[in-house]
C-alpha positions in Angstrom: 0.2 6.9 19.9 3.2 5.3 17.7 4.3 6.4 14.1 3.7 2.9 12.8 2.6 3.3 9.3 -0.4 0.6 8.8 -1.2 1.6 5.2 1.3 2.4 2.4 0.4 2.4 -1.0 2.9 3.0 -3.6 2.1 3.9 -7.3 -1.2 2.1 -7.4 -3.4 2.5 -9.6 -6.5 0.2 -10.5 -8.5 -0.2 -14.1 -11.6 -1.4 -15.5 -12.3 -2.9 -18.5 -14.9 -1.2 -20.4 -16.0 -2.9 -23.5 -12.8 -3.6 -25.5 -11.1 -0.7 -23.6 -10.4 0.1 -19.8 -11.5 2.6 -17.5 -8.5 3.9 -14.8 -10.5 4.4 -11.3 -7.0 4.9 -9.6 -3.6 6.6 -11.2 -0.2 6.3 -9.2 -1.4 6.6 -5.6 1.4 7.1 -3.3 -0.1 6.9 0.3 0.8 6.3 3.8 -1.7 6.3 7.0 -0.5 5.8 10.3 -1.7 4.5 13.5 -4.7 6.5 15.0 -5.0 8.8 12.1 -8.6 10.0 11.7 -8.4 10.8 8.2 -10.6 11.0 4.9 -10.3 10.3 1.3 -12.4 12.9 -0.3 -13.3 14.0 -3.9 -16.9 14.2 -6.0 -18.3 10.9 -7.0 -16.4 8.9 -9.2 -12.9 10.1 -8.3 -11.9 6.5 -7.2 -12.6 7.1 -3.1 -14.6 3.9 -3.0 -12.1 2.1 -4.9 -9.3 2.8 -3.6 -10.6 1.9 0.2 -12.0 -1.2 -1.2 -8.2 -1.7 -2.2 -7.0 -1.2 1.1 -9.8 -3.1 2.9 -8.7 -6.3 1.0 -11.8 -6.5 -1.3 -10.1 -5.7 -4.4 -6.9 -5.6 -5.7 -4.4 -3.3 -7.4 -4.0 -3.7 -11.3 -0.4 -2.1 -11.1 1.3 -0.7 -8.0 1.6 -2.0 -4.6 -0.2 -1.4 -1.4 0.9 -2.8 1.7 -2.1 -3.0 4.9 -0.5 -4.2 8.2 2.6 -5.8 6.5 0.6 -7.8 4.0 1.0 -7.0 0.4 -2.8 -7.1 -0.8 -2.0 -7.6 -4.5 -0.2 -11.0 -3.7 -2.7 -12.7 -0.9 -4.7 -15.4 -1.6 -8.6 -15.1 -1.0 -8.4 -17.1 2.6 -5.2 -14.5 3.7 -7.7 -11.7 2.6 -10.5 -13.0 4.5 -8.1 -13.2 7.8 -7.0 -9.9 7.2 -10.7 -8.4 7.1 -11.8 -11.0 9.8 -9.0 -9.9 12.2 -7.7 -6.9 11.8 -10.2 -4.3 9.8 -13.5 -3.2 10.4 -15.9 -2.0 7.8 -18.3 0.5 8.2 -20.7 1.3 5.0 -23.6 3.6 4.4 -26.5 1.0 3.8 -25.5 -0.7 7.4 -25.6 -4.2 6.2 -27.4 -5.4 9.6 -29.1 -8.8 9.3 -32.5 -8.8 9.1 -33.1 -12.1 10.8 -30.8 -11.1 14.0 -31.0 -8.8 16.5 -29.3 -6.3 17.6 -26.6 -8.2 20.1 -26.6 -10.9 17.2 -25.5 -8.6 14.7 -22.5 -7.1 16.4 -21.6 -11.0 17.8 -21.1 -12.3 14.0 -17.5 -11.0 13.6 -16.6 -13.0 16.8 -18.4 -16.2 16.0 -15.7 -16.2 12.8 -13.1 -15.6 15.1 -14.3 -18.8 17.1 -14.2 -16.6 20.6 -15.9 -18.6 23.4 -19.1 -17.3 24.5 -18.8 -15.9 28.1 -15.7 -13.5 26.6 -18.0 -12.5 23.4 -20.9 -11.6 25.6 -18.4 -8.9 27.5 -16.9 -8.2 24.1 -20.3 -7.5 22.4 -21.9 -5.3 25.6 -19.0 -3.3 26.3 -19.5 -2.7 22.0 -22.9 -1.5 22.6 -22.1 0.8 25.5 -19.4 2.2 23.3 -22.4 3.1 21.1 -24.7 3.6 23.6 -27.6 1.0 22.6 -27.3 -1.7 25.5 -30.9 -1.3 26.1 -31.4 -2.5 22.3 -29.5 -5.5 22.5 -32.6 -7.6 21.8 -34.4 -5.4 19.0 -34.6 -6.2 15.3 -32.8 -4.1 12.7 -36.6 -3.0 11.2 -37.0 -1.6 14.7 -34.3 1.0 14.7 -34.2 4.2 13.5 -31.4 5.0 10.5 -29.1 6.3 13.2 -29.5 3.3 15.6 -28.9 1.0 12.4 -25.7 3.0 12.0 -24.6 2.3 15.6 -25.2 -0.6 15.3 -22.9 -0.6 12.3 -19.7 1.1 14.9 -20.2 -1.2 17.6 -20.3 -4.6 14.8 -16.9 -3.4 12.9 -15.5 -2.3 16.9 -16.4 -5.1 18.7 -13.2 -7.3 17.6 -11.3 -4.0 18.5 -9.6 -3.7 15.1 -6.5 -1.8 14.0 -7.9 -0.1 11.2 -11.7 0.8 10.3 -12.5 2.0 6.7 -16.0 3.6 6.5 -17.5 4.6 3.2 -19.8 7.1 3.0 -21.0 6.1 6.8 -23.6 9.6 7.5 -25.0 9.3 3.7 -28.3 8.0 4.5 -28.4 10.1 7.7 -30.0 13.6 8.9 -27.5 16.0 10.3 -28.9 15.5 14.2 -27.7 11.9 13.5 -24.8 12.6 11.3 -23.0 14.6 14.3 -24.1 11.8 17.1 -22.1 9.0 14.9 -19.6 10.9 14.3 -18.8 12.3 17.8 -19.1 8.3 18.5 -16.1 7.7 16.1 -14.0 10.5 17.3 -14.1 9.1 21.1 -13.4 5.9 19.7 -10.4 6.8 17.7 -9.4 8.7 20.8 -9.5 6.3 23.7 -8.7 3.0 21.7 -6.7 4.6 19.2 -8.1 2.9 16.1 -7.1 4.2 13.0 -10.4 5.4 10.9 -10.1 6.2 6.9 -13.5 7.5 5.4 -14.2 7.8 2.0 -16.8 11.0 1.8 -17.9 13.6 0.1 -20.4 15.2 3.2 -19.0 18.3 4.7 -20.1 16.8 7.7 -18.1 14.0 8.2 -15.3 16.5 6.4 -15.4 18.6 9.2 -14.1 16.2 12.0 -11.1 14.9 9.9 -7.3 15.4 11.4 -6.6 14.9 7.5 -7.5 15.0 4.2 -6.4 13.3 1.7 -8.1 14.7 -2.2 -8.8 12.7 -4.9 -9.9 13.4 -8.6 -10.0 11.5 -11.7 -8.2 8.7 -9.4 -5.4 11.3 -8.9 -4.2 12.4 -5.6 -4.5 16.0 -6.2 -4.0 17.1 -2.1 -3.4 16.0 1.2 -4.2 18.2 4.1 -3.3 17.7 7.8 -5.6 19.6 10.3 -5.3 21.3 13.6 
């Protein structure tokens, strides 16, 4: 494991216009994440977690402040650098799973490669060594409206790991799970983190996921009120 920071974020903070005024989701965030960091942006909803990984993740930018993913500046890139950035490097994880319908299961976790243009023999080993990460190999063929929540979610791991990606951001990823399943995906992302060291930043609020973060990093009112490392 290096000390590479892959995530610095310096006085950012992000606002909203609200009728002929403006709401501030994010105020003077000064961050850094480093490589294979399992860590967790908590705080009660509306403290600016989403936003500010959505930030990070390339999907939205900074209104003032700077933040700096794997020596791109986000607030200066155009739409296509943003796209490569997400398409290359990140993987997202959210809580509604996103699969498509009209795919199956090794379609689904294939579609980051096709945008990638790999050839077809290495995406087929990329895509089943994804699924035995996750354990599903023996749904490779199934439909999304076949799987239970917690397959869905696996599903969800093995898409945003297939391309092996430096950083995954997961919001709220156990929200629509039970606690059986919950501990199942998240066990899944600690031995991920752990043998490919992939950096993983949640945005949550469930003790659950809570629980198995090496850090913590507290917002409120878009204010970074703590940040905690754990042993």
């Amino acid at each position: 494991m290096t000390n590479e920071e892959l995530i610095i974020a310096q006085d950012l903070s992000k606002d909203y216009p609200i009728g002929g005024d403006f709401f501030r989701a994010l105020d003077g965030i000064n961050l850094s994440v480093k490589q294979g960091e399992f860590s967790g942006i908590i705080g009660p909803s509306g403290s600016g977690k989403t936003t500010l990984l959505n930030i990070i993740g390339a999907l939205d930018t900074p209104s003032d402040g700077s933040v700096n993913v794997l020596g791109n500046k986000v607030e200066n890139m155009t739409h296509t650098e943003s796209a490569n950035l997400r398409n290359n490097f990140l993987g997202f994880i959210f809580q509604t799973y996103n699969l498509l319908p009209v795919y199956n299961v090794y379609e689904n976790v294939e579609f980051p490669l096709l945008l990638q243009k790999i050839e077809k023999l290495q995406r087929e080993e990329m895509v089943m060594q994804a699924l035995e990460w996750v354990g599903l190999t023996n749904k490779a063929k199934s439909r999304p409206s076949q799987l239970s929540g917690g397959e869905s979610q696996r599903v969800a791991i093995a898409r945003a790991m297939v391309k092996k990606p430096k950083i995954v951001l997961a919001d709220e990823p156990t929200a629509n799970l039970d606690a059986d399943n919950s501990h199942h995906i998240l066990k899944t992302m600690v031995k991920l983190n752990e043998e490919l060291n992939t950096t993983f930043l949640f945005s949550t609020h469930d003790e659950k996921v809570i629980s198995y973060l090496k850090r913590k990093i507290m917002l409120n009112d878009g204010k970074l009120v703590d940040d905690i490392l754990v042993n």
